[in-house]
N, C-alpha and C positions, 0 to 999 in steps of 0.2 A: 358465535360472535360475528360472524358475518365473513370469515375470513374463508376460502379456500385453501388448500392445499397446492396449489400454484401461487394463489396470491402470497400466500406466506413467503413460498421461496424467494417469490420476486422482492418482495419487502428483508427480507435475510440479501440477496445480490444487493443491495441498492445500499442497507447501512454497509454491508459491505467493503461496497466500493467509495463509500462515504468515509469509513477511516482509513480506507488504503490513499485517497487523496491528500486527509489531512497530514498521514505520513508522509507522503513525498514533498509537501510543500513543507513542513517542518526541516525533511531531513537536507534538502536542496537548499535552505535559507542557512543551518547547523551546516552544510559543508561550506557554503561561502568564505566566511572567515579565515578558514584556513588555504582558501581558494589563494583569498589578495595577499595573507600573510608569507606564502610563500612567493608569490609574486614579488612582494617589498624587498624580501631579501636577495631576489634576485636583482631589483634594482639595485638597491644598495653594495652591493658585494661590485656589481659594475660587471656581474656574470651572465652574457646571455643565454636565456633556456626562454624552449617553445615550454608553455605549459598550457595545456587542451583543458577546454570547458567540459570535456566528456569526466574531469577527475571530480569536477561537482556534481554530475547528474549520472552518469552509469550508475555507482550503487543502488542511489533511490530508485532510479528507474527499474531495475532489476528486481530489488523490493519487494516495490510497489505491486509487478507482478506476484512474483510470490506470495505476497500479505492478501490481496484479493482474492486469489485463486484460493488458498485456504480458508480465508475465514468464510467465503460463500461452500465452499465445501463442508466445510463444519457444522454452517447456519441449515444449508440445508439439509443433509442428514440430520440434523437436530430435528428439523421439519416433519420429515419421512419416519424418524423413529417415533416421537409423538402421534405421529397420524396412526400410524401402524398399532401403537399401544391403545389409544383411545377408541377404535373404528370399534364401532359393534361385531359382535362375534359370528359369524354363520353357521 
């Protein structure tokens, strides 16, 4: 079909990294909420607390790696064992 055995891979990295993105901006926009909601009740209680923007984006970011790093690992052995099955025999 036109594809190579690299090209593949690289097409496997790229979807990817393509839902390891949509996770992180999903999961960064789902921790928000609970970002300000804790914040509010710290206004309101009249308690002050430091509360770090790292409580919304460490997980996802961490993830994020994670989720990439395996689904391209996955994609591409996926890749490598098709090739492998299909290659003509010697």
């Amino acid at each position: 079909m036109g594809f190579t055995s690299a090209n593949a891979i690289a097409e496997r990295i790229t979807e990817a990294f393509i839902y390891a993105i949509t996770f992180l901006i999903c999961a960064v926009i789902g921790n928000l909420p609970l970002y300000l909601t804790i914040n509010q009740i710290g206004i309101n209680t009249h308690d002050p607390m430091e509360i770090s923007w790292n409580s919304v984006i460490a997980w996802p970011t961490w993830l994020f790696g994670l989720m990439l790093i395996f689904i391209a690992a996955v994609g591409s052995l996926n890749v490598v064992l098709v090739n492998r099955e299909f290659s003509p025999a010697e």
